[in-house]
SERO-4910 file (N, C-alpha, C, O; in steps of 0.05 Angstrom, whole numbers):
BEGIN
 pado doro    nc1    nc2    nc3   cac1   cac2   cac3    cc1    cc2    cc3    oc1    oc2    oc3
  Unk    A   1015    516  -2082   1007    525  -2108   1030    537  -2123   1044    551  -2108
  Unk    A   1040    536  -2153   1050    538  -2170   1045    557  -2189   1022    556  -2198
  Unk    A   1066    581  -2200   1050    586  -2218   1065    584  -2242   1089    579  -2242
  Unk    A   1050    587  -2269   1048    571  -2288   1085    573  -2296   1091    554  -2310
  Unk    A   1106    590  -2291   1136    592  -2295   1144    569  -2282   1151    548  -2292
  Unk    A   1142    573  -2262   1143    552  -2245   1139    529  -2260   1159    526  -2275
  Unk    A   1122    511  -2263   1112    495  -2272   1122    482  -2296   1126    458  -2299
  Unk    A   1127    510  -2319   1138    498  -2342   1162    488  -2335   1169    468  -2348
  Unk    A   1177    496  -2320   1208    486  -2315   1211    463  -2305   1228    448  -2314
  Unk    A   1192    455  -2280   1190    436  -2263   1177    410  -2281   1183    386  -2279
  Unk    A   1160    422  -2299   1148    394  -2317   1166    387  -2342   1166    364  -2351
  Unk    A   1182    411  -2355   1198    413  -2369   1169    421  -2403   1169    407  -2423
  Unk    A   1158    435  -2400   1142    438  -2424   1138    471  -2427   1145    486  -2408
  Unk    A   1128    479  -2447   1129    512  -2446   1102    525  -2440   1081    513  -2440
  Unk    A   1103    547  -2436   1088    563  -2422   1067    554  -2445   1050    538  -2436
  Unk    A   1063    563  -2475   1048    560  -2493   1035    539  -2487   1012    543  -2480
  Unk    A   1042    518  -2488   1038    485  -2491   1017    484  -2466    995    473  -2468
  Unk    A   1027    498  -2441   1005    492  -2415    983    515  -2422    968    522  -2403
  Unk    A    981    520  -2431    958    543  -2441    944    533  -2453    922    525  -2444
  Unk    A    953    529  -2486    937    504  -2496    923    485  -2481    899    486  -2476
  Unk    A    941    462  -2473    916    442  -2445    901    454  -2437    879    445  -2433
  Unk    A    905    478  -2432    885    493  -2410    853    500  -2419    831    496  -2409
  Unk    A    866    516  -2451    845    520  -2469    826    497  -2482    805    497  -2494
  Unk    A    844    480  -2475    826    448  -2489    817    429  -2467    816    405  -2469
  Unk    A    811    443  -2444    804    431  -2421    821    399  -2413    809    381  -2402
  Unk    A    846    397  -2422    862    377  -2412    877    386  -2390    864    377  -2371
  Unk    A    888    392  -2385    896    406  -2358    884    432  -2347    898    451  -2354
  Unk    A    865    439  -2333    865    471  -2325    874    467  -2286    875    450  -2268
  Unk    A    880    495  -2291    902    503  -2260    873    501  -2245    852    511  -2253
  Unk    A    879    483  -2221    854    491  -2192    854    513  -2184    836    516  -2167
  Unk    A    869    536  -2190    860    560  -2181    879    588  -2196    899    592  -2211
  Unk    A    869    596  -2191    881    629  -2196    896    648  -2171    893    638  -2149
  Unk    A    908    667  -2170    913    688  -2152    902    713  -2148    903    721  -2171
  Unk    A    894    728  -2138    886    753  -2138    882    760  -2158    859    764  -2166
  Unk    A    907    763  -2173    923    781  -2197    909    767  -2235    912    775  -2258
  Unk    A    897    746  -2222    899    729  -2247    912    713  -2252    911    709  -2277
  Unk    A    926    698  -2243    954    688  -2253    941    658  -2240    928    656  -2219
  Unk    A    949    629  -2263    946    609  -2259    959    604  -2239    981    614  -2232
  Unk    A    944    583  -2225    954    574  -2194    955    535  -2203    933    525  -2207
  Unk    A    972    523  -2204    974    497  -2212    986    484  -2182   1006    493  -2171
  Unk    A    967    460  -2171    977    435  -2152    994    421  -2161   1004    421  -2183
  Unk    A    998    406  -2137   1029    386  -2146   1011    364  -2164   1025    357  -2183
  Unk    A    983    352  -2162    965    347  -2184    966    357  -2201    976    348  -2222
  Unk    A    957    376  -2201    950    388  -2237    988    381  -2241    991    363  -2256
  Unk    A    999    387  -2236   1035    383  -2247   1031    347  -2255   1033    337  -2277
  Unk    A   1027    339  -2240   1027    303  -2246   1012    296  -2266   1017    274  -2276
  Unk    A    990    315  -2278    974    314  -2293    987    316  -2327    985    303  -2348
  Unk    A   1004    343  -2317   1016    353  -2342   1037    331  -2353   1040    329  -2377
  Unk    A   1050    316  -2337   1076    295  -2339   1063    268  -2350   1075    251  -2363
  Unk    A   1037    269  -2342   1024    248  -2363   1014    253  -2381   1009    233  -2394
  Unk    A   1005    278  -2392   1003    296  -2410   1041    286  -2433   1042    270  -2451
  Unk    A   1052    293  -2427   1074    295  -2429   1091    268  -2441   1104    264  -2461
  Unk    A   1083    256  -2422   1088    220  -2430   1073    202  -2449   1080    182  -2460
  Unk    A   1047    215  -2449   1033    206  -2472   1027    206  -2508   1019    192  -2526
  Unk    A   1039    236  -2502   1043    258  -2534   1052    239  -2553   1041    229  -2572
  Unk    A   1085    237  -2543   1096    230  -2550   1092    197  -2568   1105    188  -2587
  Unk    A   1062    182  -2548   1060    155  -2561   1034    166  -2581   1012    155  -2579
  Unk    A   1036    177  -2591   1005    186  -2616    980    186  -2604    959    188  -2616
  Unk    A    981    183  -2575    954    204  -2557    942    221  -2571    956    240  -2577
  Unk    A    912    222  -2581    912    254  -2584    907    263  -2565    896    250  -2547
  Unk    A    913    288  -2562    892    306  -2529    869    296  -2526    863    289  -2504
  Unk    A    852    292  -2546    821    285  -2533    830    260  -2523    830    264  -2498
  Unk    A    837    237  -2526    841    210  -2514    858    218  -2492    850    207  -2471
  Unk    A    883    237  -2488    895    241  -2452    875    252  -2435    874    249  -2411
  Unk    A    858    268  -2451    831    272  -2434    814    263  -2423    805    270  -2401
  Unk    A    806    242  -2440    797    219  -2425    813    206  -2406    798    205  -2386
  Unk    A    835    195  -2402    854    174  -2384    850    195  -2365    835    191  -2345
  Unk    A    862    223  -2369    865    239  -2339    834    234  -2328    831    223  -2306
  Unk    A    817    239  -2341    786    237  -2321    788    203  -2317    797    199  -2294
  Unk    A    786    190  -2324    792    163  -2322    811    158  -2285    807    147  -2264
  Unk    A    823    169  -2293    851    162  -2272    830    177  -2247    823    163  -2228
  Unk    A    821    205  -2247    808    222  -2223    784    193  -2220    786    178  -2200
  Unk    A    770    191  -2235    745    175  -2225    758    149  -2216    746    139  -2197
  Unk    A    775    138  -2223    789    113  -2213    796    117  -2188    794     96  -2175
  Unk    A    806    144  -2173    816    151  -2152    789    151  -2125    792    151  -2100
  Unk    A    770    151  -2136    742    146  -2116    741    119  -2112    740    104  -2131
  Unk    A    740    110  -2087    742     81  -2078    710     69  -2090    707     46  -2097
  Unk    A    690     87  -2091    659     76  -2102    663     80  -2137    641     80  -2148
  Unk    A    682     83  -2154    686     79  -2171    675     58  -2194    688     37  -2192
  Unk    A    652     56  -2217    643     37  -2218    667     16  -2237    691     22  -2238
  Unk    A    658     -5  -2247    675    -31  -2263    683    -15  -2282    708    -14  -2285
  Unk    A    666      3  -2302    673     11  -2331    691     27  -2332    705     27  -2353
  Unk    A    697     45  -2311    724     65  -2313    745     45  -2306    763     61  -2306
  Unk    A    756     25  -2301    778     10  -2306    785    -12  -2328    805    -22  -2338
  Unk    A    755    -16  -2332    752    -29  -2355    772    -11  -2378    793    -20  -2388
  Unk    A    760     15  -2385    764     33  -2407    795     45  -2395    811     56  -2410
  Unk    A    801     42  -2366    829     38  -2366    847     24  -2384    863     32  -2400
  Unk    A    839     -4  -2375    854    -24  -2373    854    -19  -2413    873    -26  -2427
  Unk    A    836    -10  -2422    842     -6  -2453    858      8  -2466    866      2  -2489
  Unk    A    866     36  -2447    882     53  -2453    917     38  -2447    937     40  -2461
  Unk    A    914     28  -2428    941     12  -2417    949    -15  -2438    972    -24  -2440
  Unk    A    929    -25  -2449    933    -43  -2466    953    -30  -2498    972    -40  -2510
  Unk    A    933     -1  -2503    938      9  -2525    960     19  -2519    976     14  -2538
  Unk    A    972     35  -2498    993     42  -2489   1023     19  -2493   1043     24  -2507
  Unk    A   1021      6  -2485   1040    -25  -2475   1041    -30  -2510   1063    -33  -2520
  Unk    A   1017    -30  -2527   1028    -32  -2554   1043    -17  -2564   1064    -23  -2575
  Unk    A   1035      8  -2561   1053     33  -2582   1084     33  -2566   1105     43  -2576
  Unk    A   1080     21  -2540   1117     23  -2531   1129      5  -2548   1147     10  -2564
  Unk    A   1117    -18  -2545   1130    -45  -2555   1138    -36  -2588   1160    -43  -2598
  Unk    A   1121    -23  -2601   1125     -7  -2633   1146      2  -2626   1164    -11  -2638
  Unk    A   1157     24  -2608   1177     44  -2604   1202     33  -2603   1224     39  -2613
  Unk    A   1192     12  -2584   1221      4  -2577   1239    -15  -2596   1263    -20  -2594
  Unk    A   1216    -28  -2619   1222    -41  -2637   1240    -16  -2654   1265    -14  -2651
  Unk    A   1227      0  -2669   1245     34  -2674   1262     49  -2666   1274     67  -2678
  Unk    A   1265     38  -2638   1281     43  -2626   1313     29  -2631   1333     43  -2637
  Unk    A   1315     -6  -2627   1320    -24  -2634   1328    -24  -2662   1347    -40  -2665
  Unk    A   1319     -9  -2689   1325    -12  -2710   1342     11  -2716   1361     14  -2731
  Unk    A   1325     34  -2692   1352     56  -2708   1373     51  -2690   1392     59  -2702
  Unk    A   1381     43  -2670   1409     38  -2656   1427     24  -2685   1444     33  -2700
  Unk    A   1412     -5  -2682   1424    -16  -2709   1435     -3  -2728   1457    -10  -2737
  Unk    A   1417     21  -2741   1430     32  -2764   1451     50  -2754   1471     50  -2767
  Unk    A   1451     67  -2727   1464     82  -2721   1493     66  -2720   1511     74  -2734
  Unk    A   1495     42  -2703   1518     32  -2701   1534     24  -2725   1558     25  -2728
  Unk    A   1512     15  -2745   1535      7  -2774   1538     29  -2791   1557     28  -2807
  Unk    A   1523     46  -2791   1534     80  -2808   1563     90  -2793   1584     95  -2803
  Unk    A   1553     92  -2763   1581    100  -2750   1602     92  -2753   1622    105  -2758
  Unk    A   1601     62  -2748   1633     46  -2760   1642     50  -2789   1664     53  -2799
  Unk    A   1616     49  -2800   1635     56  -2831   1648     85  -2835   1671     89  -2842
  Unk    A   1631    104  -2829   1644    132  -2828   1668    136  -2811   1683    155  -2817
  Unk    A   1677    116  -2784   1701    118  -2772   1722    110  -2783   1745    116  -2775
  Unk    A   1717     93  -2803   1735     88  -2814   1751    102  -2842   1772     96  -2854
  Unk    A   1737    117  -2844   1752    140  -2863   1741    137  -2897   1719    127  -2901
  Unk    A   1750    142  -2911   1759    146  -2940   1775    119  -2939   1794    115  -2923
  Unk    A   1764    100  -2958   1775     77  -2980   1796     89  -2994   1787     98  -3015
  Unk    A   1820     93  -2990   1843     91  -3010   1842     65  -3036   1837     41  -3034
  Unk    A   1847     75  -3050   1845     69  -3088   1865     54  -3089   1873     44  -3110
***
């Protein structure tokens, strides 16, 4: 068990940010300590990193909320058809917004590389 310092470093996100999840029932720690203090598994950490990986593609929290319960109920071998079904939708929608990215991606390299050469090359003498 982890606690929540820990955690932000190791997942790379801030203390604030894992609080929030916490408060919005997208990530909460499996346990506590004596003292109070969030107690986070090497799960709940795996949790946060897909938390983490998703943000970034216009996830809102309520939809990573869903995939994380998605992913736990997927993890029961008596699991029924519809939770991979409603997987396989998130992974679909996923695989799109990369393919967007990487297209943006792809376009700003482009711009980056021909702004750069022109600016290396100085001031046009008259």
């Amino acid at each position: 068990m982890h606690q929540i310092g820990e955690v932000a470093e190791a997942v790379g996100l801030s203390l604030r940010t894992i609080r929030h999840y916490e408060e919005l029932g997208v990530v909460v720690p499996s346990g506590r300590s004596a003292g109070g203090f969030r107690l986070y598994t090497e799960q709940d950490m795996d949790k946060l990193r897909k938390v983490k990986g998703m943000k970034p593609m216009g996830f809102t929290l309520e939809e990573i909320r869903q995939v994380l319960e998605l992913l736990d109920e997927a993890a029961d071998p008596g699991a029924p058809p519809d939770v991979f079904e409603r997987l396989q939708m998130y992974a679909a929608l996923a695989v799109e917004r990369r393919d967007k990215y990487r297209e943006r991606l792809a376009m700003a390299v482009e711009f980056t590389a021909s702004i750069t050469a022109i600016a290396a090359r100085g001031p046009i003498e008259p």
